[in-house]
TORKOL-4160 file (C-alpha; in steps of 0.2 Angstrom, whole numbers, padded with zeros to 4 digits, m for minus):
338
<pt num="1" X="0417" Y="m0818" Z="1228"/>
<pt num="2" X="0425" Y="m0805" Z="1241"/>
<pt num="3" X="0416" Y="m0788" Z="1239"/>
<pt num="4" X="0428" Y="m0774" Z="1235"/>
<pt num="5" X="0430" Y="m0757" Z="1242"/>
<pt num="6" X="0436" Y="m0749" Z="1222"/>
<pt num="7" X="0442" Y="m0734" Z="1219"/>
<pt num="8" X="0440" Y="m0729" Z="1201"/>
<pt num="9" X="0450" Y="m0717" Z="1197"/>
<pt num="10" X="0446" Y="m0707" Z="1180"/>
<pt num="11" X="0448" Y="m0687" Z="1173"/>
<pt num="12" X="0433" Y="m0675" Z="1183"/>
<pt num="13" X="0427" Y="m0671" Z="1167"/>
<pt num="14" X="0422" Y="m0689" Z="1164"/>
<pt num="15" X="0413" Y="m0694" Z="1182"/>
<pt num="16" X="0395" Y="m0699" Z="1175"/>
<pt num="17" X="0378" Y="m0694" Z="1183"/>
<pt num="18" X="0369" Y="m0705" Z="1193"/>
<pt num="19" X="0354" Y="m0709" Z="1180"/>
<pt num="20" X="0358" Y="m0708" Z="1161"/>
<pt num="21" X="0340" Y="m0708" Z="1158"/>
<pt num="22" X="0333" Y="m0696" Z="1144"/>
<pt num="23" X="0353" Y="m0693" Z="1140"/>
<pt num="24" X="0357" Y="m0696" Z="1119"/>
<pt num="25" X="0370" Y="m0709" Z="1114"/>
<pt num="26" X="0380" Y="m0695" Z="1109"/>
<pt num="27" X="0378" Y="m0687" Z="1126"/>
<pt num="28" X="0382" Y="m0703" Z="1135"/>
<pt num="29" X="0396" Y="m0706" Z="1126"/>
<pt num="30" X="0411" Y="m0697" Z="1135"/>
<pt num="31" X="0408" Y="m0705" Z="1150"/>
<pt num="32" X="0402" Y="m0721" Z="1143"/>
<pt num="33" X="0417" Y="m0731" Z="1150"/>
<pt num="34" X="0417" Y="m0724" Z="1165"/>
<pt num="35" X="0398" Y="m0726" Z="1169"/>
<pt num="36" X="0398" Y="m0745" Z="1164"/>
<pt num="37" X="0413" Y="m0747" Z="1175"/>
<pt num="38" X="0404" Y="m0740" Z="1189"/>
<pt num="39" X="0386" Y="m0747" Z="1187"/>
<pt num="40" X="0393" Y="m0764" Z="1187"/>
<pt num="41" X="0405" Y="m0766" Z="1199"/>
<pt num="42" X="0391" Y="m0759" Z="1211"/>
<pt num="43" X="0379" Y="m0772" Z="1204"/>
<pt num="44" X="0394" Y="m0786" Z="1205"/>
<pt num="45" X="0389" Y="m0780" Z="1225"/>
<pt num="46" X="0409" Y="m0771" Z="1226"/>
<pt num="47" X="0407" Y="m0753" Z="1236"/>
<pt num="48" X="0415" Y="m0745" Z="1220"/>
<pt num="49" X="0416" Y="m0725" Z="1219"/>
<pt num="50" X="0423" Y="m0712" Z="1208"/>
<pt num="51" X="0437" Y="m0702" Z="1211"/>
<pt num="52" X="0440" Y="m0690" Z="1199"/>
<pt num="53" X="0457" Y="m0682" Z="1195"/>
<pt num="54" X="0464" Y="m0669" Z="1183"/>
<pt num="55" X="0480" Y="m0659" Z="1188"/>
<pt num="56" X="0486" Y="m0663" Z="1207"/>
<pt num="57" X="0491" Y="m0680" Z="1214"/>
<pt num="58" X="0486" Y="m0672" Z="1231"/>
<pt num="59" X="0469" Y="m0673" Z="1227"/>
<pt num="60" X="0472" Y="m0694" Z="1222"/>
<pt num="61" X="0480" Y="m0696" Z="1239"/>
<pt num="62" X="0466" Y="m0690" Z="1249"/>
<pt num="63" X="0452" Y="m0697" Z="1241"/>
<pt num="64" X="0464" Y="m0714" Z="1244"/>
<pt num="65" X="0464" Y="m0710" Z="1261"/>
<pt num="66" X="0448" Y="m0707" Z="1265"/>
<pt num="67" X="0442" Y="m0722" Z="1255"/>
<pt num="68" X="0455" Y="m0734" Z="1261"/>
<pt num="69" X="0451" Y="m0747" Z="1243"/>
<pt num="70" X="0456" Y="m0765" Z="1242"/>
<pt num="71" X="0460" Y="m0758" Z="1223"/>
<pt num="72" X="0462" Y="m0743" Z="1209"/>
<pt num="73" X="0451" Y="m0746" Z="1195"/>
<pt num="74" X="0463" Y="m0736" Z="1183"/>
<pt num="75" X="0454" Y="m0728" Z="1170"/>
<pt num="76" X="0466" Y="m0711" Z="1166"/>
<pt num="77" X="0470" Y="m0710" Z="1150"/>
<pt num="78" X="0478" Y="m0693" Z="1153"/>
<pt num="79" X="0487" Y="m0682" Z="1167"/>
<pt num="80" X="0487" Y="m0663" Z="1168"/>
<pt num="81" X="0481" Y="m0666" Z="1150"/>
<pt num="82" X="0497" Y="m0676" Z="1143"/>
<pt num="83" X="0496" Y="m0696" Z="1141"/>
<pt num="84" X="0515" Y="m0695" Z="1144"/>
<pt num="85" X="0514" Y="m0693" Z="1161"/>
<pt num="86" X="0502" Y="m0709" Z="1165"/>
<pt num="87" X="0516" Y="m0719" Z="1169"/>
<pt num="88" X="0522" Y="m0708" Z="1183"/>
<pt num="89" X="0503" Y="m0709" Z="1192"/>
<pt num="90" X="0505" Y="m0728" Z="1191"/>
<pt num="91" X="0522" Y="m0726" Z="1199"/>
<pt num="92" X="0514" Y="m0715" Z="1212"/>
<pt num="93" X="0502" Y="m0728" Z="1217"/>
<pt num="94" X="0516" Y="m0740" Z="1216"/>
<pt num="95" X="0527" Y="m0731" Z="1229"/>
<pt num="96" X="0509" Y="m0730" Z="1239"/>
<pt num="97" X="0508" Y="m0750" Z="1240"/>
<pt num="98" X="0492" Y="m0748" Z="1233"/>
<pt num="99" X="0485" Y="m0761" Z="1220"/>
<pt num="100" X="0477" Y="m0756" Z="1204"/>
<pt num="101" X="0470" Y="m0762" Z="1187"/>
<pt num="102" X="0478" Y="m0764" Z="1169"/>
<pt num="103" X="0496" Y="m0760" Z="1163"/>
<pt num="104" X="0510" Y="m0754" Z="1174"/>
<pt num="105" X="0521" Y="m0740" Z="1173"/>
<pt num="106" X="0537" Y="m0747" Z="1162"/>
<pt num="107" X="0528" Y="m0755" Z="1151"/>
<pt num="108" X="0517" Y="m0738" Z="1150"/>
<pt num="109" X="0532" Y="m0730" Z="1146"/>
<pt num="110" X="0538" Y="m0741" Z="1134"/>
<pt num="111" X="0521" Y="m0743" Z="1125"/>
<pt num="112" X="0516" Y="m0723" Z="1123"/>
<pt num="113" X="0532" Y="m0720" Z="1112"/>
<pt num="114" X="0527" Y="m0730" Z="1095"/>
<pt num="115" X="0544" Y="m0728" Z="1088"/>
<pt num="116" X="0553" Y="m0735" Z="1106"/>
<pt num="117" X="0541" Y="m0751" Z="1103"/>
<pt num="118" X="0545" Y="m0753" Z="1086"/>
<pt num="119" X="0564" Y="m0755" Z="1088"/>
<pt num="120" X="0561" Y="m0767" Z="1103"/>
<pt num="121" X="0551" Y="m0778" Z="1091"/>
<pt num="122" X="0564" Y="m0778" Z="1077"/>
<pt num="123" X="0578" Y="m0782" Z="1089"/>
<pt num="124" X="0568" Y="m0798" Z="1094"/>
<pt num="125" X="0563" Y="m0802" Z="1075"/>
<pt num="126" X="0543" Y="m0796" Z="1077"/>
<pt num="127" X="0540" Y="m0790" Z="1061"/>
<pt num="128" X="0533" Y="m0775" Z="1060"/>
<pt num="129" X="0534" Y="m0759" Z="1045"/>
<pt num="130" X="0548" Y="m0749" Z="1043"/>
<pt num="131" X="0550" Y="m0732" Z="1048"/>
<pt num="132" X="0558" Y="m0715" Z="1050"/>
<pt num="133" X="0554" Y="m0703" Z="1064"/>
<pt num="134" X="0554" Y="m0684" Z="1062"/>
<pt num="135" X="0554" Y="m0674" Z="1078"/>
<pt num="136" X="0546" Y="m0660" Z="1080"/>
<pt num="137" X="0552" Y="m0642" Z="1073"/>
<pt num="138" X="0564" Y="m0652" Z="1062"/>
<pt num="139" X="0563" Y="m0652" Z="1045"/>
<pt num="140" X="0558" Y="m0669" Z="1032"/>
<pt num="141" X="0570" Y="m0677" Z="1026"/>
<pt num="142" X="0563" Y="m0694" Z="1018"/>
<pt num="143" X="0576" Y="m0711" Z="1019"/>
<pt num="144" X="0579" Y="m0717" Z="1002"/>
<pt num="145" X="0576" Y="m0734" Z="1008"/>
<pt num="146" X="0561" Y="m0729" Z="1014"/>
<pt num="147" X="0547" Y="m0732" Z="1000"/>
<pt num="148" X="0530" Y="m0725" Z="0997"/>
<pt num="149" X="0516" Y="m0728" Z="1003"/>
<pt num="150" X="0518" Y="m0721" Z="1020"/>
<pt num="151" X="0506" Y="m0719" Z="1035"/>
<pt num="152" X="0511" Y="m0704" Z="1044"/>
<pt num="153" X="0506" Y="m0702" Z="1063"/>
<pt num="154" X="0510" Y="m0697" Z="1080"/>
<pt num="155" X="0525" Y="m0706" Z="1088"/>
<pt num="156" X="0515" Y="m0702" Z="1107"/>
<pt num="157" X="0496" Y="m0701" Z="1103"/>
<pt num="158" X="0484" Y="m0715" Z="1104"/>
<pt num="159" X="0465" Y="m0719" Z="1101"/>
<pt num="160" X="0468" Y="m0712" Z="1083"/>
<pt num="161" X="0473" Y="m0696" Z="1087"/>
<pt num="162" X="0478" Y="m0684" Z="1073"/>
<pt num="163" X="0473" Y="m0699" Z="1061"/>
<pt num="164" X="0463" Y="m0694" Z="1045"/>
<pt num="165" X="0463" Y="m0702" Z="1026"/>
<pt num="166" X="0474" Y="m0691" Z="1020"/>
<pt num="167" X="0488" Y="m0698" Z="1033"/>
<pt num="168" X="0492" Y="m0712" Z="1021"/>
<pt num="169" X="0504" Y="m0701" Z="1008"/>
<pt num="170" X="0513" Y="m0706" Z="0990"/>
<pt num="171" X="0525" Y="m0693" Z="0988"/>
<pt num="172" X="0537" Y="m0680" Z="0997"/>
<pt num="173" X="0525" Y="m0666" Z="0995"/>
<pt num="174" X="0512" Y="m0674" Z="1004"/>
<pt num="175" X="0522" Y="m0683" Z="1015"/>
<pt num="176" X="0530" Y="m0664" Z="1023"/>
<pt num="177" X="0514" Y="m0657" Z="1024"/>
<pt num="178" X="0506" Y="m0672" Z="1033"/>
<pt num="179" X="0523" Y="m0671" Z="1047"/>
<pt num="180" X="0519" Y="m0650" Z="1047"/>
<pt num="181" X="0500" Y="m0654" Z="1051"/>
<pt num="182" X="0506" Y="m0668" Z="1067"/>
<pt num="183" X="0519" Y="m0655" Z="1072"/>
<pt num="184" X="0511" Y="m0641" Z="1072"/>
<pt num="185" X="0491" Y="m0646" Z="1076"/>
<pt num="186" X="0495" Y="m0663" Z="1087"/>
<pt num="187" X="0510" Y="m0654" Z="1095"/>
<pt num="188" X="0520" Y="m0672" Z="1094"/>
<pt num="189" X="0536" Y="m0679" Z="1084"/>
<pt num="190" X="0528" Y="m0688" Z="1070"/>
<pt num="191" X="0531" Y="m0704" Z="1063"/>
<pt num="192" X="0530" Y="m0712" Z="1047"/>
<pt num="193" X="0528" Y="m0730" Z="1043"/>
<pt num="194" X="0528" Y="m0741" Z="1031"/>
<pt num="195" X="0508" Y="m0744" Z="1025"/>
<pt num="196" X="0504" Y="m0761" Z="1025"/>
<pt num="197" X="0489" Y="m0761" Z="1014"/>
<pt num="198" X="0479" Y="m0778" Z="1020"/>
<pt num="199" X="0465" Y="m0784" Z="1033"/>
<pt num="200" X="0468" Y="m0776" Z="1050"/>
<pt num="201" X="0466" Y="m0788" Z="1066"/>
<pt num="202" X="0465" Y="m0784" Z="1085"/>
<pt num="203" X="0469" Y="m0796" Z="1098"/>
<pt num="204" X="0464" Y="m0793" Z="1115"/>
<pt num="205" X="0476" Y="m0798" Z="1131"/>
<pt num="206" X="0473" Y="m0802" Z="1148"/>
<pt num="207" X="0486" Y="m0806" Z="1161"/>
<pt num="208" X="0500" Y="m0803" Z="1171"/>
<pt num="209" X="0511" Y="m0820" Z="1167"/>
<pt num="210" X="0497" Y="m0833" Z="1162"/>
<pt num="211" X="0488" Y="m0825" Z="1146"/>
<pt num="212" X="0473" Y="m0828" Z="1139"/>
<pt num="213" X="0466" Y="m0821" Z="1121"/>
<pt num="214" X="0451" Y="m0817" Z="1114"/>
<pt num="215" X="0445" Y="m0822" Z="1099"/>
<pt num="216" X="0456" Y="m0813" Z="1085"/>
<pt num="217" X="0443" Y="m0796" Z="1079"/>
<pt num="218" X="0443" Y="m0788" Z="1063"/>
<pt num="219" X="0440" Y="m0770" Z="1060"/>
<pt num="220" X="0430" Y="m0768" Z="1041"/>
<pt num="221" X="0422" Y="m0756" Z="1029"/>
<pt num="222" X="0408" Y="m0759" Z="1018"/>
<pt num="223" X="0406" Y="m0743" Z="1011"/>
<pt num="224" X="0423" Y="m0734" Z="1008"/>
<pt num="225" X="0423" Y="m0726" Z="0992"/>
<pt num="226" X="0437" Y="m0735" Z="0978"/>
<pt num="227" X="0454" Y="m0733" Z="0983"/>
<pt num="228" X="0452" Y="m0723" Z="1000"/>
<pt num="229" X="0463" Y="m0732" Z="1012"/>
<pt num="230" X="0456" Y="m0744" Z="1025"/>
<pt num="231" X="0463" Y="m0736" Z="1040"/>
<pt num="232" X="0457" Y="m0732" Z="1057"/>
<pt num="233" X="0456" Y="m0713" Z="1056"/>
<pt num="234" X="0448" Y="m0704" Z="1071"/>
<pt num="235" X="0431" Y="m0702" Z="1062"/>
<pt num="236" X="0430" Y="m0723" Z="1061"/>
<pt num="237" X="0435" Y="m0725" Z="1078"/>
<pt num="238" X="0424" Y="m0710" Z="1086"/>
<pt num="239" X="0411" Y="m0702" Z="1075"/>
<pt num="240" X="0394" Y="m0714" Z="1073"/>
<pt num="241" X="0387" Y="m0705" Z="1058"/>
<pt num="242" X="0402" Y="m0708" Z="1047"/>
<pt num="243" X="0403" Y="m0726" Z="1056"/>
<pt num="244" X="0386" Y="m0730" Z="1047"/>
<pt num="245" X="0389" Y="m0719" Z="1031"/>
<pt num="246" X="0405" Y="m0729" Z="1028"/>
<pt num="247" X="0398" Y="m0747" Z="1035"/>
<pt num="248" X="0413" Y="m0748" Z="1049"/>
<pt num="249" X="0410" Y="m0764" Z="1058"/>
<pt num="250" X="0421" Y="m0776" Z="1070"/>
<pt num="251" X="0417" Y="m0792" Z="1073"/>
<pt num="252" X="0428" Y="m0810" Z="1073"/>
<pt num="253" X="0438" Y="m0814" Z="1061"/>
<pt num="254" X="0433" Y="m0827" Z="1048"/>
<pt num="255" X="0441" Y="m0839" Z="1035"/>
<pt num="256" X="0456" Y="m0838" Z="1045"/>
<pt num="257" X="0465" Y="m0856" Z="1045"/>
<pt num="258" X="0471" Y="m0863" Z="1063"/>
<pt num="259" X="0489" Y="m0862" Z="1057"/>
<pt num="260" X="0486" Y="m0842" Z="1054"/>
<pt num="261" X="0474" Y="m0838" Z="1069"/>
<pt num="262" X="0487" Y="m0847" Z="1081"/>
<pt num="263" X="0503" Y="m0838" Z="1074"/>
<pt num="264" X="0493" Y="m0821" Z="1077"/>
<pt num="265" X="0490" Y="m0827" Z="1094"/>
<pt num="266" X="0509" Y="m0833" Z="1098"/>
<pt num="267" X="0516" Y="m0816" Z="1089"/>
<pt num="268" X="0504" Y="m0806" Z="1100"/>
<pt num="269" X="0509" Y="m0817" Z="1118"/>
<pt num="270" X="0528" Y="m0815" Z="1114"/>
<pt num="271" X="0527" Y="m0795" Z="1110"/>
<pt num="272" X="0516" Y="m0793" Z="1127"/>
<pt num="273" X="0529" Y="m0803" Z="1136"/>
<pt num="274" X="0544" Y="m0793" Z="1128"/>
<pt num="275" X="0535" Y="m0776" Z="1131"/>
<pt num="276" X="0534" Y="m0779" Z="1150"/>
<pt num="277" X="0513" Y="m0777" Z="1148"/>
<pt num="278" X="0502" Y="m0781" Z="1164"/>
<pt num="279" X="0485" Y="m0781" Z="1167"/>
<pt num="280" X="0477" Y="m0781" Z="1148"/>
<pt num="281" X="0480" Y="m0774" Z="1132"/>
<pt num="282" X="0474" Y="m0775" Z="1114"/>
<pt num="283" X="0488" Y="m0780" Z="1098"/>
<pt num="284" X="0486" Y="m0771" Z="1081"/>
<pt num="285" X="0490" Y="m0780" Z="1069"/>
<pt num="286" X="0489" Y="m0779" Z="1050"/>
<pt num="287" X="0490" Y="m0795" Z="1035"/>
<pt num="288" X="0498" Y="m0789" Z="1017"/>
<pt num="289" X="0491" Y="m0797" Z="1004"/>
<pt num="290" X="0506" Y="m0810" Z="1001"/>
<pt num="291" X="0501" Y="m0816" Z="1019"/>
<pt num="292" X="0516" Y="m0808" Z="1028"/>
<pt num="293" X="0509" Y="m0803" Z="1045"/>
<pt num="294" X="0515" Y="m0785" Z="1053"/>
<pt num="295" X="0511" Y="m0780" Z="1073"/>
<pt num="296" X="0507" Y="m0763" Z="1072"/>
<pt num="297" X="0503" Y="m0756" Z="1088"/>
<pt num="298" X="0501" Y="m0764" Z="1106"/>
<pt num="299" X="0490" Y="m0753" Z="1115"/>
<pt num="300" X="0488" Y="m0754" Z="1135"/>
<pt num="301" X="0473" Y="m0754" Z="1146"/>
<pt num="302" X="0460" Y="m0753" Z="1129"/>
<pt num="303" X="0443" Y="m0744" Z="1130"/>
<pt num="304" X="0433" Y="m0756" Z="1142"/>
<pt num="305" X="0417" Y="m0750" Z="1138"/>
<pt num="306" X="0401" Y="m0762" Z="1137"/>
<pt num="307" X="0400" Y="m0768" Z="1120"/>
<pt num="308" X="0415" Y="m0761" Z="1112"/>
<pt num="309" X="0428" Y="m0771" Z="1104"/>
<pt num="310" X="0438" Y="m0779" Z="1118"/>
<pt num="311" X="0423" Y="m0783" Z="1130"/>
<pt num="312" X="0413" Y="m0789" Z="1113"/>
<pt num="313" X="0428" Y="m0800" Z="1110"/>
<pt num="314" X="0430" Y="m0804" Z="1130"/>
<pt num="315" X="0411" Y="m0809" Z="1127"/>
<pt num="316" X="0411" Y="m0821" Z="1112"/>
<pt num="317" X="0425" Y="m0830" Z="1120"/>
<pt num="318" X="0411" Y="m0833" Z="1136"/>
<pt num="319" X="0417" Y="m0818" Z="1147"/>
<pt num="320" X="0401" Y="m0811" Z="1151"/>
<pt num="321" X="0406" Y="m0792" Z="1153"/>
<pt num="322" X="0407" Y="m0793" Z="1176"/>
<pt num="323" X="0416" Y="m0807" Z="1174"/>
<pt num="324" X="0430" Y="m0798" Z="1164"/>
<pt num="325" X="0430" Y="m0786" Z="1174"/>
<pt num="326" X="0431" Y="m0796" Z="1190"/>
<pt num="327" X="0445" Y="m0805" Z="1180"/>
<pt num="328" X="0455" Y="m0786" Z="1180"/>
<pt num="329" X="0451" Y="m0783" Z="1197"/>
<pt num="330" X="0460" Y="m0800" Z="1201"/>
<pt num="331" X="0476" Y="m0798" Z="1191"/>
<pt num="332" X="0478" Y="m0779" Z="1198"/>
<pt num="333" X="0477" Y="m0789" Z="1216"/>
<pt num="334" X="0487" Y="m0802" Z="1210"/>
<pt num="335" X="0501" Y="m0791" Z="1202"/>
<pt num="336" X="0519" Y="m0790" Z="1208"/>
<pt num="337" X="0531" Y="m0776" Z="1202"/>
<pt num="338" X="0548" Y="m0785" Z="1197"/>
């Protein structure tokens, strides 16, 4: 294996300390990513180093060309604190000529507007739940064809942003007032989908043209109280207290039958394909009750830290955690813009 000169490139806020001895969980755990990235690659013998980045692209270019990498490790999630500009930083390294990991800069674009996605699946037959989409400052006007339950969320946000029980709504009332809270407190156009109440998988992607998958993860509670949606609200993706006080567990699917599992995994491949992703991503997906399956979200360059759902998933399909991210660093070599 060919040691690396890596870049990895990630907010300032998040560049971790050299030891993480004595630190909590809690402590460790906005830099997690970042520090798993970087302790490994440096044990895979790569010469990796952080480069942190927050409002200037000046500041990206020197630290690129003092270091000279073979490759950006990209883990930004954000730029001048909006996620909407992403896509232009990847098109800045592009016009640089220098390669990096995970998705590239149209299908960023395309990816960040949940709304954009949706329609582009409809138009090539992916099912997914129908939806209305109120932009901000305007005021709720709910389509007749458009029935409750709805699942009311950011059109731009990820990781759950802005996601809370009470996003699920059953009437006009509550359905204006959860618009007003993502207008006003998430500063986005909201959107509000169909609810799709069922089990909620995750599929996890790697490639450029030749994909691979990971065994098909489910996200389950065992605790949540009678009747309380099963959603992924940002307390079930981020807090560990009410992780354990509502028994929130992912692990791999079971009792699913090979005709199922592999139409997940062919649904999943052709929206990658159709969405222009590169690099990696994670599908959302969600199966109603009458066994009519819905593609949610696809979610670009997923959290990659040790032991989350994607390497966990990378891991039980025999990609020990260097290898997948050896595999990354090889696709963001490999990768060609069209």
């Amino acid at each position: 294996m060919k040691k690396l000169r890596v870049a990895i490139v990630m907010l300032k806020d998040f560049i971790p300390p050299d030891s993480i001895e004595g630190m909590s969980d809690k402590e460790i755990a906005r830099f997690k990513t970042e520090y798993d990235v970087l302790v490994t690659l440096k044990g895979m013998g790569h010469h990796a180093q952080p480069v942190g980045v927050a409002n200037d692209l000046g500041e990206l270019r020197s630290a690129l060309n003092e270091l000279k990498p073979h490759i950006v490790f990209n883990l930004l999630e954000e730029f001048q604190g909006f996620n909407l500009y992403m896509p232009f930083v990847l098109g800045y390294l592009e016009l640089l000529r220098q390669p990096y990991t995970g998705c590239n800069p149209y299908a960023m674009m395309l990816t960040h507007n949940k709304a954009l996605v949706k329609k582009i699946l409809k138009y090539h037959r992916i099912r997914t739940p129908e939806f209305v989409v109120f932009p901000w400052g305007k005021s709720v006007r709910r389509p007749g064809h458009l029935p409750f339950p709805l699942f009311v969320k950011s059109t731009t946000q990820h990781g759950s942003v802005g996601i809370a029980q009470s996003s699920v709504v059953n009437d006009d009332d509550q359905l204006a007032e959860r618009v007003r809270f993502i207008h006003e407190q998430v500063q986005t156009d909201a959107i509000a989908e169909q609810y799709i109440d069922g089990r909620e998988f995750y599929v996890g992607i790697l490639g450029n043209r030749r994909l691979d998958t990971f065994p098909i993860w489910e996200l389950c509670f065992e605790n949540l109280p009678e009747g309380a949606p099963r959603i992924a609200t940002e307390k079930v993706k981020w807090d560990p207290d009410y992780q354990s006080k509502a028994g929130v567990i992912t692990r791999a699917a079971t009792d699913l039958d090979d005709r199922l599992a592999s139409r997940i995994v062919r649904v999943c491949k052709r929206a990658y394909r159709i969405l222009g992703q590169s690099g990696y991503a994670r599908m959302d997906l969600r199966l109603a009750g009458n066994g009519e399956l819905y593609l949610i979200e696809s979610n670009p360059n997923p959290q990659l830290s040790y032991g989350e759902d994607f390497a966990e998933a990378a891991h039980t399909s025999g990609l020990k955690y260097e290898h997948l991210l050896q595999r990354i660093l090889n696709l963001g070599l490999s990768y060609k813009p069209d």
